[in-house]
C-alpha positions, 0 to 999 in steps of 0.5 A: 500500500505505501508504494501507492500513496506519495506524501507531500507536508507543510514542513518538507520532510527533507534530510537536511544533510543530503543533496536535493538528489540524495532526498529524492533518492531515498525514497527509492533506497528504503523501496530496495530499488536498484543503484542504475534506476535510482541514477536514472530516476532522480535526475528525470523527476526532478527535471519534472519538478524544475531542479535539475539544476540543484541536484547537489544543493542542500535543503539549507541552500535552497528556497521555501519553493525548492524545498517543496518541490524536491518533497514533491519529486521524492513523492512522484519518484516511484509513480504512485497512483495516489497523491496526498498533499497536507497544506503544501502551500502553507509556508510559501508566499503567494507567487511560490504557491502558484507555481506549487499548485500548477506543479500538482496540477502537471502532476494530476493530468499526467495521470495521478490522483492528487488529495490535498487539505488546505485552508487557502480558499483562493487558491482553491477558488483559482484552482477550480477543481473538485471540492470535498468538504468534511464537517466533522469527519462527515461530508458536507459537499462535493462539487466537480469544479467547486470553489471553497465559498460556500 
């Protein structure tokens, strides 16, 4: 099951001692995954993620933004189905979550499930995707190209 989901958090979750390519890489690591694919992989997803060009950089020396996008990288690395994404615009500014929603936007059409919570309601309002709302762990609405205004 956990090969299936990729998580995406707030905070980044990236080893603050490794590489941006060295944190996408352990997720494929931990899977067993062999020494060739892991040298194939990295650089492909995080060229997808606009980092190709910080694969040695690490986590201190990068931006809020870049930080985000190697988390998503290590998320996307192994292809799952299912992507699920806790308030990943939550510590950007504005511009930078723009560039983070389109990002799992790409990622969505290419064929992945992406679920994520948020409280930014413009975001989701720009966005205009499909809404679900909980109250109380209970559904409260879904809508096919919902805004979050009730």
């Amino acid at each position: 099951l956990r090969r299936n989901i990729g998580c995406v958090f707030q905070d980044f979750k990236l080893l603050p001692d490794r590489s941006a390519a060295e944190n996408v890489a352990y997720a494929l690591k931990v899977q067993g995954e062999g020494g060739s694919s892991i040298r194939r992989k990295v650089p492909e997803v995080l060229n997808l993620v606009g980092l190709a060009h910080k694969m040695s950089s690490l986590p201190d020396e990068l931006s809020g933004g870049e930080q985000q996008r190697v988390s998503i990288a290590r998320a996307v690395v192994n292809h799952p189905p299912l992507l699920i994404c806790d308030e990943p615009t939550g510590n950007l500014d504005p511009d930078t979550s723009v560039g983070i929603m389109q990002l799992l936007y790409r990622i969505n059409r290419a064929g992945t499930t992406v679920v994520m919570a948020t409280h930014d309601r413009e975001m989701v309002d720009k966005m205009r995707r499909r809404v679900i709302a909980l109250d109380d762990g209970r559904l409260a609405r879904d809508e096919r190209r919902g805004g979050y205004a009730w």
